[in-house]
N, C-alpha and C positions, 0 to 999 in steps of 0.2 A: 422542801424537805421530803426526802425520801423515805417510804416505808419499808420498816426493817422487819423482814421475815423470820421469827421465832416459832419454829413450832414446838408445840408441849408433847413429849417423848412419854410414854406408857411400858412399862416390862409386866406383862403377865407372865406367870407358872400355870401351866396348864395340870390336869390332873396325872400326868404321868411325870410330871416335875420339869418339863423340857420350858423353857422361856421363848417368850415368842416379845417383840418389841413391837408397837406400835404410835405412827402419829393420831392424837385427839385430835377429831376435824372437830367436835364440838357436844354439849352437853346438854339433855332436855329436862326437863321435871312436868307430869303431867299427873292427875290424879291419882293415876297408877303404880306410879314410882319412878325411878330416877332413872336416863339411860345416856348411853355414850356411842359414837358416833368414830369407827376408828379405819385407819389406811394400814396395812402391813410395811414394817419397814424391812428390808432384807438386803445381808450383810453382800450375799452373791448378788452379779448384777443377771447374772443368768436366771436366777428363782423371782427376780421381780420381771423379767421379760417374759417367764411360764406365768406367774400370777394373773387372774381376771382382772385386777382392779377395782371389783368389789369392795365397796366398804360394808364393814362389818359393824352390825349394832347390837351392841350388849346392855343389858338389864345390870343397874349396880344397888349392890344391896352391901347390908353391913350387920356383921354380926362380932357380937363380942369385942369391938372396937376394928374389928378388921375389914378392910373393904373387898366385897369378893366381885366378878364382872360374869354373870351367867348368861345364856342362852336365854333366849323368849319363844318359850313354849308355846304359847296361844296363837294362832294364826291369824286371828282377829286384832290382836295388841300391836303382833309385830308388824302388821297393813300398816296400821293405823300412827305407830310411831316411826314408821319408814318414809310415811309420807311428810311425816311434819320436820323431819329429818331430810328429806329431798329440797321441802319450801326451802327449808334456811337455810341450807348449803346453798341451793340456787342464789340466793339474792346475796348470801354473803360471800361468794367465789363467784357472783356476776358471769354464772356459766349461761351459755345460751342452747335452750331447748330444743333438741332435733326434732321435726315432725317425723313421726312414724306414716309408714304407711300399707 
């Protein structure tokens, strides 16, 4: 039996109201607060060829029942859940680590 590839689709509104889509690579909870783990999806095949391929991790918070996805301000937080964010993807997309050098 073959695995079937679902991924879970995101539309954020940015603050100038423009909608930006993305794939959840995946979601952490550490003492700090909740955070998310996301791929740009883009409709041109040309804007995902200019793209880094950076994923991007946002801070999700909730207020008034509504779920918002911010930036992480601290540069110590954002180390720190980038990394634990790097582990898991690694083991769960069984990427294999370039040596730098």
């Amino acid at each position: 039996m073959s695995k079937q590839y679902d991924p879970d689709i995101v539309s954020v509104i940015d603050e100038d109201g423009k909608e930006h889509t993305f794939e959840e690579l995946d979601r952490i909870e550490t003492d700090k607060g909740r955070y998310v783990a996301l791929l740009p999806i883009f409709d041109d095949a040309e804007e995902q060829l200019e793209d880094s391929g950076e994923i991007i991790i946002l801070k999700v918070s909730e207020e008034k029942g509504e779920t918002y996805l911010s930036a992480i301000e601290d540069d110590a937080e954002f180390e720190e859940v980038g990394n634990l964010f790097e582990d898991r993807l690694i083991d769960l997309f069984e990427v294999d680590e370039e040596v730098e050098e």
